[in-house]
C-alpha positions as CSV (number, residue, x, y, z in Angstrom):
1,X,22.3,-2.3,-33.4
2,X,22.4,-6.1,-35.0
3,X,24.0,-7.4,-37.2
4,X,22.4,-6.9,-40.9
5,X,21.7,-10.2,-42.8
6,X,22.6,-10.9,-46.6
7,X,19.4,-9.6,-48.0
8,X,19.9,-6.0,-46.0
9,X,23.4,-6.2,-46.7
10,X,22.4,-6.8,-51.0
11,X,19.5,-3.9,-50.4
12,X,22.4,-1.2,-48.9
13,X,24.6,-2.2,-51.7
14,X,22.5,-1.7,-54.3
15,X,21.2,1.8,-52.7
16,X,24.8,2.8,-52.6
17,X,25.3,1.5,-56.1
18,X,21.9,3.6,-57.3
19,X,23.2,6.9,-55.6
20,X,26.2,6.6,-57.4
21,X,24.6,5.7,-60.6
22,X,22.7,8.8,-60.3
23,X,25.6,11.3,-59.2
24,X,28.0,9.8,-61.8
25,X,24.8,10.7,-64.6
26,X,25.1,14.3,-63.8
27,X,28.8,14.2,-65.0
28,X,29.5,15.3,-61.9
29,X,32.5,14.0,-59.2
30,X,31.5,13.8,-55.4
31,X,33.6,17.3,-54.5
32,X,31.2,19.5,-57.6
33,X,27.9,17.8,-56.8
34,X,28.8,18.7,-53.2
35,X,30.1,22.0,-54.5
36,X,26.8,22.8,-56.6
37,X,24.4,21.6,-53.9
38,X,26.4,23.5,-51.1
39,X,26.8,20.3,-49.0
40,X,30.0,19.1,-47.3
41,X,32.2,16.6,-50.0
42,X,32.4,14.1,-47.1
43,X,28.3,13.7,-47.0
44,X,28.4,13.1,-50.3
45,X,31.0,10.3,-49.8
46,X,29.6,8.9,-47.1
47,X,26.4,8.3,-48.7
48,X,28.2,6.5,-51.6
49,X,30.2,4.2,-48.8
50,X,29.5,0.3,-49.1
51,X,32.0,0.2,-45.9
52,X,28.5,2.1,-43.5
53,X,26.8,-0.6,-41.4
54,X,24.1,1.5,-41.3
55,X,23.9,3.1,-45.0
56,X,21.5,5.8,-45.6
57,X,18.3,6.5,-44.6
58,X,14.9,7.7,-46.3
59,X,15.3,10.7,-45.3
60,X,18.9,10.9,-47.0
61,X,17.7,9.6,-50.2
62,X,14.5,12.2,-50.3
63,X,17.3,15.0,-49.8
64,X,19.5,13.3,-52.7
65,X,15.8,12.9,-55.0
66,X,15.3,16.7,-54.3
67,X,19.0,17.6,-55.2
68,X,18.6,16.1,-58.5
69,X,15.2,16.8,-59.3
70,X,14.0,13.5,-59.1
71,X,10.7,11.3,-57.4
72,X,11.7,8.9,-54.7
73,X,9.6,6.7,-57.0
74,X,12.2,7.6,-60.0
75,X,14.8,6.6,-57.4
76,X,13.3,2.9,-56.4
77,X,11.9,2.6,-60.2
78,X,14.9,0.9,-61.8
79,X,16.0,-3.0,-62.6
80,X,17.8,-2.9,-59.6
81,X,15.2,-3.2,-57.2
82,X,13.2,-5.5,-58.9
């Protein structure tokens, strides 16, 4: 796998930083969102790691837009991004 530049590296982060973002609005920590949504408590950190090389996938974040009842647009639609 190579190497991820500054601009993939600023994209990850700000993923991360959204999933977290959203997690933390539920008023929920990682262990009772993982709890609620019957999903192991180390997922759920490892999806809010700025430490992965790789960070999470589509796929991931689709599971994480179901779990809270929200669009993948919903997820990408925020100041963050643009």
């Amino acid at each position: 796998m190579s190497k991820l530049n500054n601009e993939d590296i600023e994209l990850r982060n700000k993923i991360t930083q959204r999933l977290i973002d959203l997690r933390e609005s539920t008023g929920l920590s990682q262990s009772d969102f993982a709890k609620l949504h019957d999903i192991d408590r180390q997922q759920v950190n490892r999806w809010e790691s700025f430490e992965s090389e790789r960070g999470v996938t589509i796929y991931t974040i689709k599971r994480f837009c179901i779990l809270l009842k929200i669009t993948l647009q919903d997820f990408f639609n925020d100041s963050l991004f643009k």
